[in-house]
KOLVEXDREN-128545 format. One record per residue (C-alpha): residue number from 1; z, x, y. Coordinates in nm, 2 decimals. Each point is the difference from the previous one (the first is absolute). Layout:
   n     pz     px     py
 NUM      Z      X      Y
...
REM end
This chain:
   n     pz     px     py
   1   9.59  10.14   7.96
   2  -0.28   0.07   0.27
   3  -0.07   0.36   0.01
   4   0.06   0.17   0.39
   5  -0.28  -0.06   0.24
   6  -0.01   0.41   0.05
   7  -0.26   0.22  -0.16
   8   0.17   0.12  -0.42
   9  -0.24   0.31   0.11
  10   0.19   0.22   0.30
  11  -0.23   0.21   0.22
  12   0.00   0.30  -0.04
  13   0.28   0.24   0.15
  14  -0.10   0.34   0.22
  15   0.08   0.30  -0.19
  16   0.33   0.08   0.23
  17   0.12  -0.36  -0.06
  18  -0.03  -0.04  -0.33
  19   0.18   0.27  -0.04
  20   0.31  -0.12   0.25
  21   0.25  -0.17  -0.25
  22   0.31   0.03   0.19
  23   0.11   0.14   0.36
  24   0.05   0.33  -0.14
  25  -0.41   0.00  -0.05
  26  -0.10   0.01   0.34
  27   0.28   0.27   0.12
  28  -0.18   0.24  -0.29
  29  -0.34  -0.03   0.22
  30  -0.09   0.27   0.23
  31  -0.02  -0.10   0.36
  32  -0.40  -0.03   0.03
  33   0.00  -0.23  -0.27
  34   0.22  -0.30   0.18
  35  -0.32  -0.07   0.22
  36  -0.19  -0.08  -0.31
  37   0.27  -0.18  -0.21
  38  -0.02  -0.23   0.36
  39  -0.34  -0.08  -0.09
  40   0.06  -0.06  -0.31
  41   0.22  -0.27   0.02
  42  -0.18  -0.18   0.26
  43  -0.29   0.02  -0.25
  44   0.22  -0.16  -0.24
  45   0.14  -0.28   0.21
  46  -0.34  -0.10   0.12
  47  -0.15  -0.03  -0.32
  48   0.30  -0.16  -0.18
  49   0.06  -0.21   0.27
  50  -0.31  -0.15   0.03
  51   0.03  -0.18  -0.33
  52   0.37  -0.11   0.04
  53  -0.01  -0.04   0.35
  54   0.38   0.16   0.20
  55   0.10   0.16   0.32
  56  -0.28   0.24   0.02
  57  -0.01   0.09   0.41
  58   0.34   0.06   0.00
  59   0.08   0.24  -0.32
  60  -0.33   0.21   0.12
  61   0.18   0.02   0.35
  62   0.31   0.20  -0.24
  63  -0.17   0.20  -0.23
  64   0.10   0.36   0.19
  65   0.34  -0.15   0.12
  66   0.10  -0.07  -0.36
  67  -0.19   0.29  -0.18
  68   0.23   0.21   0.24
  69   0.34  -0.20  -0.02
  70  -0.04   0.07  -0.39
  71  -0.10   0.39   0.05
  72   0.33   0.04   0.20
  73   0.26  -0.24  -0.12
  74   0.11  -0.09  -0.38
  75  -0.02  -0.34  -0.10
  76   0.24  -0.18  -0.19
  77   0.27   0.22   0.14
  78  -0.19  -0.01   0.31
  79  -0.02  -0.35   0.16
  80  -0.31  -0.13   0.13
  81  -0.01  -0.40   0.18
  82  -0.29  -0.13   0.13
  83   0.02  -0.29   0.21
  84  -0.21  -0.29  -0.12
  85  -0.07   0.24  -0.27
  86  -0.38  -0.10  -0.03
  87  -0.09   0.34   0.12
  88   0.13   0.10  -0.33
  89  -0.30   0.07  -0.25
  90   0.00   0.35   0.13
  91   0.37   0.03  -0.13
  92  -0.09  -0.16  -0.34
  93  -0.31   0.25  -0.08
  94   0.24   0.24   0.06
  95   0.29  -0.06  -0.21
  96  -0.20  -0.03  -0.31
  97  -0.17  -0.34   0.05
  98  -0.37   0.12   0.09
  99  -0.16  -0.09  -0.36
 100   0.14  -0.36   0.11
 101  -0.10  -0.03   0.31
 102  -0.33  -0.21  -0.10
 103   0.31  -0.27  -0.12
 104   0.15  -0.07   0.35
 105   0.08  -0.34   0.04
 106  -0.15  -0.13  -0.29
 107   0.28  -0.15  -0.26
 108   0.17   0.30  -0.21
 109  -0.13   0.20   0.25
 110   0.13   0.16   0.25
 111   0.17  -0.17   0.31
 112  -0.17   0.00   0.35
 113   0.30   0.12   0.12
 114   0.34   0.29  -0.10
 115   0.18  -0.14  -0.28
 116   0.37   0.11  -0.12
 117  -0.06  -0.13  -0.36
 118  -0.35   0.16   0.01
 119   0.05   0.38   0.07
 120   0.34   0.23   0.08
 121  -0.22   0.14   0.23
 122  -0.01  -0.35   0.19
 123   0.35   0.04   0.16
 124   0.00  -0.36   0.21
 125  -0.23  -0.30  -0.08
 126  -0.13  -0.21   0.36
 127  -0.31  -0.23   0.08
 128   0.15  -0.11   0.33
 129   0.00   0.24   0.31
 130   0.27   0.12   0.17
 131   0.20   0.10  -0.28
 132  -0.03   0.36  -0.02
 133   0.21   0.17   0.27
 134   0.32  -0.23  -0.10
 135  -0.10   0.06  -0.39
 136  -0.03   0.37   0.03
 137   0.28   0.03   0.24
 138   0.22  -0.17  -0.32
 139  -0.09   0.26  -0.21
 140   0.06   0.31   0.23
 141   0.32  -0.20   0.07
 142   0.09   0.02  -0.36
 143  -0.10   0.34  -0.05
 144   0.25   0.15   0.20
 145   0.24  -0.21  -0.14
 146  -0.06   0.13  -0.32
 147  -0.02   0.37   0.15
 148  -0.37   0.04  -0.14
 149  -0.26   0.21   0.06
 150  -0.27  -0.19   0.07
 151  -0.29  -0.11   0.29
 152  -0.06  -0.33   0.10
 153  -0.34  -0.07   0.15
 154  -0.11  -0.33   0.23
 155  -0.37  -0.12   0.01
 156  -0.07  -0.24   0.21
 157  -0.32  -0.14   0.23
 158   0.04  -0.02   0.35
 159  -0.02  -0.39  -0.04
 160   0.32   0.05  -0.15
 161   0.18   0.07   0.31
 162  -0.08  -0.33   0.11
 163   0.25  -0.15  -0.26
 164   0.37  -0.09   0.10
 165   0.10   0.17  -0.34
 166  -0.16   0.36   0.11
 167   0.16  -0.02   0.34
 168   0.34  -0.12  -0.13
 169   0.00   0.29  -0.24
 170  -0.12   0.28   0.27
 171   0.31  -0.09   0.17
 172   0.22   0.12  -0.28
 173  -0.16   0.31  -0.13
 174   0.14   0.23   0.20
 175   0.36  -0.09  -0.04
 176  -0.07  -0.05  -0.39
 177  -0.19   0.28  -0.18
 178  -0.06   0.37   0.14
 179  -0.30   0.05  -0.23
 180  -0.27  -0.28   0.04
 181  -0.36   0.04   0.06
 182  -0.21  -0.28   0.13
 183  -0.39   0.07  -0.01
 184  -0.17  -0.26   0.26
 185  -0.35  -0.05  -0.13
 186  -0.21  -0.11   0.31
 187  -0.30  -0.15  -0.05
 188  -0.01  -0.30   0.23
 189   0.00  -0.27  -0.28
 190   0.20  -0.20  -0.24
 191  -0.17  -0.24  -0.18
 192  -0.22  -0.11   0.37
 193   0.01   0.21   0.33
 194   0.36   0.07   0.11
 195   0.11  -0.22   0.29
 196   0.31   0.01   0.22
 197   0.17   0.29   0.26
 198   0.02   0.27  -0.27
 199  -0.33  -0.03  -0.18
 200  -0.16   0.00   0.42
 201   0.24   0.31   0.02
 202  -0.12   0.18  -0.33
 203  -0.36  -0.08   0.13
 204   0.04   0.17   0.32
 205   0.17   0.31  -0.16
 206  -0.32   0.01  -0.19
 207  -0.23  -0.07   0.26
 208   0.20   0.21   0.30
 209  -0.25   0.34   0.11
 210   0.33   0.21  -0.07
 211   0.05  -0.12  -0.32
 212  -0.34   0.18  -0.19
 213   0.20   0.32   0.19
 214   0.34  -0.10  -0.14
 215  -0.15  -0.04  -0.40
 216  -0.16   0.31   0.01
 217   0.24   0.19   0.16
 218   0.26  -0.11  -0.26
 219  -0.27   0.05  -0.26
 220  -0.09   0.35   0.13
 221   0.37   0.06   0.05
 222   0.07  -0.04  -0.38
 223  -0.28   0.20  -0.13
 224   0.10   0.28   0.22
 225   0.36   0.03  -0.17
 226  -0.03  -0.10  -0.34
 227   0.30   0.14  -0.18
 228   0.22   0.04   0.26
 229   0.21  -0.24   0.18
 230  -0.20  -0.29   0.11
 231   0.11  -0.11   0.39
 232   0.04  -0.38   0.10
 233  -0.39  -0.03   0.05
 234   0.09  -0.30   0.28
 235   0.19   0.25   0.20
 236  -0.26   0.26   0.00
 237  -0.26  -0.21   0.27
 238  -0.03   0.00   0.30
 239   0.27  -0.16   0.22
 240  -0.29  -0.26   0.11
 241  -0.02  -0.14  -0.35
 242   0.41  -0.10  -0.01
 243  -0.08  -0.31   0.16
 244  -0.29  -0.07  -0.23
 245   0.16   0.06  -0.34
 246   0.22  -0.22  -0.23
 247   0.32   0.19   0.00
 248   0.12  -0.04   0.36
 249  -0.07  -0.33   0.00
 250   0.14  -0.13  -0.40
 251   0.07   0.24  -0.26
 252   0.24   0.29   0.18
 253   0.16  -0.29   0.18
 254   0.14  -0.10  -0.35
 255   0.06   0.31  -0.07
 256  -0.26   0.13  -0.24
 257  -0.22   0.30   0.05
 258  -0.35  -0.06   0.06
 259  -0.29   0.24  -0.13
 260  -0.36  -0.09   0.10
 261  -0.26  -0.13   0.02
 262  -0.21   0.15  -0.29
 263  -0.30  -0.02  -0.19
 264   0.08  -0.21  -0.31
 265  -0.32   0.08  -0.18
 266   0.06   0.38   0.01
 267   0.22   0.07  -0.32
 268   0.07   0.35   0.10
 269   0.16  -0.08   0.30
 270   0.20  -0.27  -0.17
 271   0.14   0.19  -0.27
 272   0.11   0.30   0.26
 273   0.15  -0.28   0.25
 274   0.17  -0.21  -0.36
 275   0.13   0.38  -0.08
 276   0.20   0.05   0.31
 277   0.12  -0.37   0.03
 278   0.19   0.05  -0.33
 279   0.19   0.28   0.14
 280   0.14  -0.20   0.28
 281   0.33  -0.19   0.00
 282  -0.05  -0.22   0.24
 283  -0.25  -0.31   0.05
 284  -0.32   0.03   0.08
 285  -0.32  -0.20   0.04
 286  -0.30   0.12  -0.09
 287  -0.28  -0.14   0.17
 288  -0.40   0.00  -0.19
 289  -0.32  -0.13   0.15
 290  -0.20  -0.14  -0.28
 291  -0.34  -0.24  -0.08
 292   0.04  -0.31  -0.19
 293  -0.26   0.03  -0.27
 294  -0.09   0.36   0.07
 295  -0.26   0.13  -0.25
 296  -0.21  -0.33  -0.04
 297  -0.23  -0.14   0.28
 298   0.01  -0.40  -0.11
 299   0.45   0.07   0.03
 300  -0.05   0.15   0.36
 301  -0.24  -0.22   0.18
 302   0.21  -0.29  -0.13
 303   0.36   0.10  -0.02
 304   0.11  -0.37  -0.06
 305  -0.18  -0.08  -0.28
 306   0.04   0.29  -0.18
 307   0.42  -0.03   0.04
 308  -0.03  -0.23  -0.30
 309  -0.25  -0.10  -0.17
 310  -0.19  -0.12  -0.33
 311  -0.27   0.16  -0.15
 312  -0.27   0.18   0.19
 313  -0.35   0.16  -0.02
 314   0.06   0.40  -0.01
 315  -0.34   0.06   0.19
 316   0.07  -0.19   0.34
 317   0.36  -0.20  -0.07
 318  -0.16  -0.33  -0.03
 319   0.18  -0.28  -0.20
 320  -0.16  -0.28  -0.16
 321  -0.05  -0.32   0.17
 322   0.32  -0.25   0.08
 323   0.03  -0.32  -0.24
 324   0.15  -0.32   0.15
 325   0.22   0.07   0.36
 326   0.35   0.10  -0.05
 327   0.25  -0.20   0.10
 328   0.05   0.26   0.29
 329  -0.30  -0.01   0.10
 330   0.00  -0.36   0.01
 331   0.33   0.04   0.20
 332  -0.11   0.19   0.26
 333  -0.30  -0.16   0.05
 334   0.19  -0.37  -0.01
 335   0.30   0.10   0.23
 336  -0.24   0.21   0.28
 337  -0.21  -0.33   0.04
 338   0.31  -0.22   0.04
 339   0.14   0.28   0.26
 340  -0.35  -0.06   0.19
 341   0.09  -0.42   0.02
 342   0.36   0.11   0.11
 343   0.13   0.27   0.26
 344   0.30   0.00  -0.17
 345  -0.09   0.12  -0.34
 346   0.11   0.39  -0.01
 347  -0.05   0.24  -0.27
 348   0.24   0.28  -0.13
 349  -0.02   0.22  -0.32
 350   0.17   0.33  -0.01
 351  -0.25   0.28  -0.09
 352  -0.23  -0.19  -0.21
 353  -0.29  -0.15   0.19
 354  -0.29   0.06  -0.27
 355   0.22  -0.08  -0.31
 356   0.15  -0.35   0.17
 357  -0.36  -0.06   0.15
 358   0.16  -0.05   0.33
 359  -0.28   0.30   0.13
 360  -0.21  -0.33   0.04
 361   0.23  -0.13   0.26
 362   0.04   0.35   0.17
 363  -0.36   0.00   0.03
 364  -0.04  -0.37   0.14
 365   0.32  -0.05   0.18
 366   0.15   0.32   0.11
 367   0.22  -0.10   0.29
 368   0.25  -0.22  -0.25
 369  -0.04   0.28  -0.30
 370   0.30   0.18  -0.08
 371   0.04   0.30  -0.27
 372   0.36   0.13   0.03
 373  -0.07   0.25  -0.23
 374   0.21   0.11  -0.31
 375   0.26  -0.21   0.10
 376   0.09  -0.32  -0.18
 377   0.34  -0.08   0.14
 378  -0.12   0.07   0.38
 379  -0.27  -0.26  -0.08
 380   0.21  -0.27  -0.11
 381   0.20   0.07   0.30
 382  -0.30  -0.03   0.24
 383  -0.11  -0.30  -0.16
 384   0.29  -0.16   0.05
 385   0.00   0.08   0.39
 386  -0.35  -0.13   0.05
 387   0.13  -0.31  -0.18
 388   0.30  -0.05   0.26
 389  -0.29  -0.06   0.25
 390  -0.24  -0.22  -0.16
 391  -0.23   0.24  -0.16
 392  -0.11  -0.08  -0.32
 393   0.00   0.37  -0.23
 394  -0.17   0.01  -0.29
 395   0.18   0.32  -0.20
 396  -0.23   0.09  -0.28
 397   0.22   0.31  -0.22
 398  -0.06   0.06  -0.36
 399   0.28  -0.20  -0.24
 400   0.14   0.32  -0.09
 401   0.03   0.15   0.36
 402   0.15  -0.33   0.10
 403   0.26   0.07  -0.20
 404   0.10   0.27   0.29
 405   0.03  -0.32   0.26
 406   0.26  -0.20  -0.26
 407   0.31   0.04   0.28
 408  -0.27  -0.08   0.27
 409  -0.13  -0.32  -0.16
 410   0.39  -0.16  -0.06
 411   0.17   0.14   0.32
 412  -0.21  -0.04   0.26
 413  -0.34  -0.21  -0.14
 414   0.17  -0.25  -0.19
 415   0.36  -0.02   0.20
 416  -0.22  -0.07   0.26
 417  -0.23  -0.25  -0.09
 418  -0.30   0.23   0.11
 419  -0.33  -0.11  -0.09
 420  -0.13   0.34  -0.13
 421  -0.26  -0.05  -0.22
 422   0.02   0.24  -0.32
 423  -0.29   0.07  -0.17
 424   0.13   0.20  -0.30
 425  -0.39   0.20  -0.11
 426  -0.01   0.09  -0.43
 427   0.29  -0.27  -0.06
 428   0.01   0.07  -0.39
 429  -0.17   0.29  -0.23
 430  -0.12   0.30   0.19
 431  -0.13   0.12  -0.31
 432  -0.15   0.37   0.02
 433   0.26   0.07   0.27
 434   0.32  -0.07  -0.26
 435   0.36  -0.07   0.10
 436   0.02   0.13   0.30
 437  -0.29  -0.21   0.16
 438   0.08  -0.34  -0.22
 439   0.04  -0.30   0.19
 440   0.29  -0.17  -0.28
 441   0.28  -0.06   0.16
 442  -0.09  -0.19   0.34
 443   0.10  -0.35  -0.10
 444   0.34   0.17  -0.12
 445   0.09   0.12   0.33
 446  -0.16  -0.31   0.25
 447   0.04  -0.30  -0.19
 448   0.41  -0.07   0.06
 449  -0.05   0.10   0.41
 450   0.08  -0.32   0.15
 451  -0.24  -0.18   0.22
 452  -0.30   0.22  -0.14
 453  -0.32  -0.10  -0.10
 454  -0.16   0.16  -0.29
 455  -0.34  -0.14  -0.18
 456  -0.29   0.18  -0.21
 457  -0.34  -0.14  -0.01
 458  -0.21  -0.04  -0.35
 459  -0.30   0.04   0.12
 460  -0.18   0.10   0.37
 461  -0.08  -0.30   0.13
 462   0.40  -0.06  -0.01
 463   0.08   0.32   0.11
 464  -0.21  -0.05   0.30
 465   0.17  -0.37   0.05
 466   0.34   0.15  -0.03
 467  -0.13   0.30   0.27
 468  -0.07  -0.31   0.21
 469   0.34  -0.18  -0.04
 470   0.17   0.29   0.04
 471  -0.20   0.09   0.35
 472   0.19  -0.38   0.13
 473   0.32   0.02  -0.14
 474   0.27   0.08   0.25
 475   0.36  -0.11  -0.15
 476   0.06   0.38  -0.21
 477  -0.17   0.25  -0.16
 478  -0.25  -0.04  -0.25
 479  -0.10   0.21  -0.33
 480  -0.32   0.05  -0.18
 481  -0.07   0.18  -0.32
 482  -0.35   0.16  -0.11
 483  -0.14   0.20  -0.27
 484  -0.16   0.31   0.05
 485  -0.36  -0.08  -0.08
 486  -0.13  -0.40   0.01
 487   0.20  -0.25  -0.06
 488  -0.21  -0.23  -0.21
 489  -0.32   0.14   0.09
 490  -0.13  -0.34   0.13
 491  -0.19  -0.09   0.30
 492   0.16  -0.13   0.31
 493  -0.05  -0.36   0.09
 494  -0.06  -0.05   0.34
 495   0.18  -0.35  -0.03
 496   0.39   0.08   0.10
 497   0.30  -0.18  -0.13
 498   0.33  -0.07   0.13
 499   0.27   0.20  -0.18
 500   0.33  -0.23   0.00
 501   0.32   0.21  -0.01
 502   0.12   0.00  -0.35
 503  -0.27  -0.21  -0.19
 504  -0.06   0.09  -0.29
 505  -0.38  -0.06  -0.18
 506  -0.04  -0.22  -0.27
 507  -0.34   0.13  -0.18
 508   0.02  -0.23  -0.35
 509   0.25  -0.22  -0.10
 510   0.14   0.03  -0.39
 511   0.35  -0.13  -0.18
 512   0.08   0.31  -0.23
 513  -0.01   0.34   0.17
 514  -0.03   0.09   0.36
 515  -0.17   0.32   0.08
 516   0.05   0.12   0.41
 517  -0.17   0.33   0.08
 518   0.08   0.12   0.34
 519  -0.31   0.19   0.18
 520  -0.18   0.22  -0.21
 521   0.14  -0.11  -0.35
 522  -0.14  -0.34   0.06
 523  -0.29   0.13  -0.17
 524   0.23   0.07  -0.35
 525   0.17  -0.34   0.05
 526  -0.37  -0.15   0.00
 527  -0.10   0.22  -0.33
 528   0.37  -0.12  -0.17
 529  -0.09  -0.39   0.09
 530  -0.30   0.03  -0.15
 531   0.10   0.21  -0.35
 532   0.30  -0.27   0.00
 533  -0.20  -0.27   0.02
 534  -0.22   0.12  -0.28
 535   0.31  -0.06  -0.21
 536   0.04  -0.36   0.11
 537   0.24   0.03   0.27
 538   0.05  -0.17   0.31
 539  -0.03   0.26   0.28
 540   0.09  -0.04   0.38
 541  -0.12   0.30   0.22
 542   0.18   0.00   0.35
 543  -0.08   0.28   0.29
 544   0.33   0.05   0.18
 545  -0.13   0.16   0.33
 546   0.36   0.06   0.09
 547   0.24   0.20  -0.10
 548   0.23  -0.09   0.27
 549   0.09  -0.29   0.01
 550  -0.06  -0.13  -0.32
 551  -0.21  -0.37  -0.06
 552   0.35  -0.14  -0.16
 553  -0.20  -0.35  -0.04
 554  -0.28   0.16  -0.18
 555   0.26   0.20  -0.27
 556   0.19  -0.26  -0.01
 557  -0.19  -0.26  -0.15
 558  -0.15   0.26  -0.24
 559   0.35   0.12  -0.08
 560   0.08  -0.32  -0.14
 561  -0.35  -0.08  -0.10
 562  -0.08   0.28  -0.22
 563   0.14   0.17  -0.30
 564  -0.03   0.32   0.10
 565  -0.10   0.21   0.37
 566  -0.23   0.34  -0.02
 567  -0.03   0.20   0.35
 568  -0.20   0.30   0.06
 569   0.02   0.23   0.25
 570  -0.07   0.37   0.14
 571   0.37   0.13   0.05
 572   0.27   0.13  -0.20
 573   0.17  -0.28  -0.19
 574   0.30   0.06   0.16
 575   0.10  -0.22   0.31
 576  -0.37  -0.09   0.01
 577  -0.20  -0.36   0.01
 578   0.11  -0.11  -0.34
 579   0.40   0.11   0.07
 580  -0.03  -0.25   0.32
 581  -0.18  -0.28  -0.24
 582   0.30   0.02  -0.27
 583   0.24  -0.01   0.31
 584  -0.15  -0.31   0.16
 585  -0.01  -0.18  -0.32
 586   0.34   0.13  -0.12
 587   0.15  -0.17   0.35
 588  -0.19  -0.32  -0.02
 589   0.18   0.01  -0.41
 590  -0.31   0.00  -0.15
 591  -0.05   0.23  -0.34
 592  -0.29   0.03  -0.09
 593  -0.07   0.40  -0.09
 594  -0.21   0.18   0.22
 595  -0.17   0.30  -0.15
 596  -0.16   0.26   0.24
 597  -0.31   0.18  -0.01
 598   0.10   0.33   0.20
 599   0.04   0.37   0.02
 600   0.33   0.14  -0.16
 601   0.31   0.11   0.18
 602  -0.10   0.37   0.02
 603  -0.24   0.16   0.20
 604  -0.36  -0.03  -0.15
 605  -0.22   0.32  -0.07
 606  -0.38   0.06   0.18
 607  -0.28  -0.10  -0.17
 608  -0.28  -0.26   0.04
 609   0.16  -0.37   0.02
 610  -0.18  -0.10  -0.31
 611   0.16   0.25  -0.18
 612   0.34  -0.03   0.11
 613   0.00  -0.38   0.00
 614  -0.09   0.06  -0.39
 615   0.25   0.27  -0.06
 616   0.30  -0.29   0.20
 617  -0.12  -0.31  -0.21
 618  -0.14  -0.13   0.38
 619  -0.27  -0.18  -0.20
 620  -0.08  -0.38  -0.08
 621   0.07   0.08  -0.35
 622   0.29   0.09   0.03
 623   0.11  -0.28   0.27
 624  -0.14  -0.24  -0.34
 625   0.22   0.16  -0.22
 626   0.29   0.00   0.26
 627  -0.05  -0.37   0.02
 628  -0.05  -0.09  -0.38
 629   0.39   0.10  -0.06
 630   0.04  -0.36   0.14
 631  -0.19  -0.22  -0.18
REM end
């Protein structure tokens, strides 16, 4: 088995943090000494990081928020949910996970996000925003059900409260839990610059001459009555600033107190404010300002790289030079230039400009450039109207965030007839990223919509023909899947081809097996031909390109042909490529077997896809030895 990519030699821990094995560690430490434990841990994440590569800018942008939460509050009894939950290294060096922290999203290692099954200090597992208010609202929920006494705690980003989920759950807290505490970390940026009414709203609170007087006021207002009764720091301004500030607008109008805006790099100050909030029966917001990638130059001069990242140079944050274009940057580049030929061509993605590579667009074509924000089903939606009047939206969303759109896609999309082209970014193995952010199980949930399109190129000169015949077609919505990373890592022809709906490939011709390897697995389908063929087999090799519909000619014939079938694919085995194959054939009464080549039907672990794919029998080898039970 290939070893982790991560160093078998962890850096060095500070001499508070090494000596922090468990929650109960950091309340032992005297006041003065949280500061430097702070420092310590960003020391730690920078170095470790920069050999693993993880969401460095955001866990420095939590170091004193969480160092604090874990002074005041007692984890597991305590409950702690952090939406997204990449912001949660911090969290993991604190609940005796430091000396592993050099492991983090390298396989065995640690996750790159909270884990139930990894830690009873992780209370609810997430990679998706949004989840956080409704999650921890649950559990508060079921605390007082169960008449324990406990404190539930809410972290999540302002980008958050973008997402339908945060809003839906903001409108039930009152009337569900007396004893909630949401912390609003404010830093202007999810993964890319907020967009949309509330980040501009956040950004003015932040930018507005009273609020500097506001923060220090509440700030000053703190420090001057530590140990007594702290007041509602929003009510304690001037009446000028009632217009300005959050509460009278959102959060008392659901009927939650709000306290704030504070400093969320002073830890003092947080761990006074985090003692009174736990005294409180009611709901209350708590409202930090914070830096994304505070502590480390290279994370705040480029916020968006350093969200997520790969491995970096410590000294000045620099990674090493690109191979081959991704298939997302070949994406944005391919559907920007067809948007310049064609007024119609719009683009959409909710919150993820840089990772989808529809930035490029933004930058070229502003005026028909659309980020919705953290909002996948609002998207859809908006898609769909732009459709109803001859627009042509191109609506680029990760596989796994798509997921969110599912009712969208079927009720209004595909009822419809809409042409809304989805574009479905890291369609298979996310690998460092793990469950949360695998792209498995899109084929499952498109490929029995009626009247819906679905393909998956092999290589990048027939992604960018499918881009193309995607950008023309009119009669329904589309669906494209694409790996994180290249696809084949081949250069584009600039000769395009027509893509025919539902035409299959043909690539050799051959009387015993028939391998078909859908998008990236083509590769592996090529490697079985040829180890098959060292045996003295006949071996056809057939690119699908579509999913949906199927080439029932092309199967067919090698149904009836063929002794035996062999597909590959990057998706759970499940409901995927090879299920619809062994349906088609099954109808037309052919029985030949099919075997598949796929990932199992559970969710797979991180860890480099090389790795993985070994670990799941996702190998030629084993697609040989699959095949050989026939013969």
């Amino acid at each position: 088995m290939t070893t982790p990519s991560a160093s078998s030699e962890p850096p060095a821990l500070g001499p508070l943090l090494s000596g922090i094995h468990s929650p109960d560690d950091v309340k032992l430490l005297s006041d003065q000494q949280l500061p430097l434990l702070a420092e310590e841990v960003r020391h730690s994440l920078i170095t470790s990081l920069a050999k693993t590569g993880g969401h460095l800018g955001p866990n420095l942008g939590v170091v004193e928020l969480t160092i604090a939460l874990h002074r005041v509050f007692s984890t597991p009894k305590d409950k702690f949910v952090f939406d997204v939950a990449h912001q949660g290294y911090v969290h993991k060096m604190l609940t005796g996970r430091a000396d592993k922290i050099h492991t983090i999203r390298t396989y065995k290692g640690l996750n790159g996000f909270l884990l139930r099954t990894e830690s009873e200090h992780d209370s609810y597992g997430a990679g998706h925003a949004g989840t956080a208010l409704s999650a921890a609202l649950g559990m508060a929920a079921a605390r007082d059900l169960l008449n324990e006494d406990s404190h539930v705690v809410a972290v999540a980003g302002d980008a958050a409260f973008t997402c339908g989920p945060t809003l839906e759950a903001l409108n039930n807290i009152a009337e569900t839990s007396r004893r909630f505490i949401v912390v609003l970390n404010d830093n202007e940026w999810s993964i890319d610059k907020n967009v949309g009414a509330i980040a501009k709203y956040f950004n003015a609170l932040q930018t507005h001459s009273t609020y500097a007087a506001v923060r220090n006021t509440a700030a000053n207002f703190v420090e001057k009555i530590a140990g007594k009764a702290v007041r509602n720091l929003a009510h304690k301004v001037e009446e000028g600033a009632k217009n300005l500030l959050f509460p009278n607008v959102l959060f008392e109008k659901f009927g939650m107190r709000y306290y704030g805006p504070i400093d969320g790099h002073n830890v003092g100050l947080l761990v006074k404010t985090f003692e009174h909030l736990k005294t409180l029966n009611e709901p209350v917001v708590l409202h930090i300002i914070t830096e994304k990638g505070r502590g480390y130059e290279p994370a705040l001069a480029n916020p968006g790289k350093f969200h997520g990242l790969g491995s970096y140079n410590i000294e000045d944050g620099s990674t090493a030079a690109g191979g081959p274009p991704t298939a997302s940057e070949i994406f944005g580049r391919t559907v920007t230039d067809l948007a310049k030929n064609d007024p119609k061509i719009t683009a959409i993605t909710a919150a993820m400009p840089g990772g989808t590579r529809f930035d490029i667009f933004k930058n070229e074509i502003p005026e028909r450039y659309f980020d919705v924000g953290i909002a996948e089903e609002h998207a859809a939606l908006f898609a769909c109207g732009l459709a109803t009047r001859g627009v042509r939206p191109f609506l680029a969303i990760y596989s796994t965030f798509m997921q969110r759109a599912y009712d969208m896609i079927i009720h209004d999309m595909a009822l419809q007839k809409l042409p809304v082209r989805l574009c479905m970014d890291r369609g298979g193995l996310s690998g460092d990223d793990g469950p949360t952010h695998h792209g498995l199980f899109d084929i499952g949930y498109l490929r029995h919509v009626p009247d819906l399109i679905m393909m998956q190129p092999k290589d990048e000169t027939e992604f960018v023909d499918m881009l193309h015949f995607m950008a023309g077609y009119d009669d329904g919505p589309t669906a494209i899947r694409y790996p994180r990373g290249p696809i084949a890592g081949k250069a584009i022809s600039p000769q395009r081809s027509v893509i025919e709906i539902g035409k299959a490939e043909v690539i050799f011709d051959g009387a015993d097996i028939a391998l078909i390897g859908l998008g990236t697995m083509f590769e592996m389908a090529e490697r079985t031909k040829k180890l098959l063929e060292e045996k003295g087999y006949s071996v056809a090799l057939i690119n699908p390109r579509f999913i949906k519909p199927l080439d029932a000619n092309v199967l067919t014939q090698y149904g009836k042909k063929c002794r035996v079938i062999c597909t590959f694919e990057d998706h759970v085995i499940k409901h995927g490529f090879g299920a619809a194959v062994i349906e088609l054939l099954h109808d037309a009464g052919i029985h030949t077997p099919v075997e598949r080549i796929a990932w199992p039907d559970e969710f797979v672990e991180h860890g480099k896809p090389e790795i993985l794919r070994e670990l799941h029998h996702l190998t030629a080898e084993a697609a040989v030895e699959k095949v050989m039970k026939h013969f």
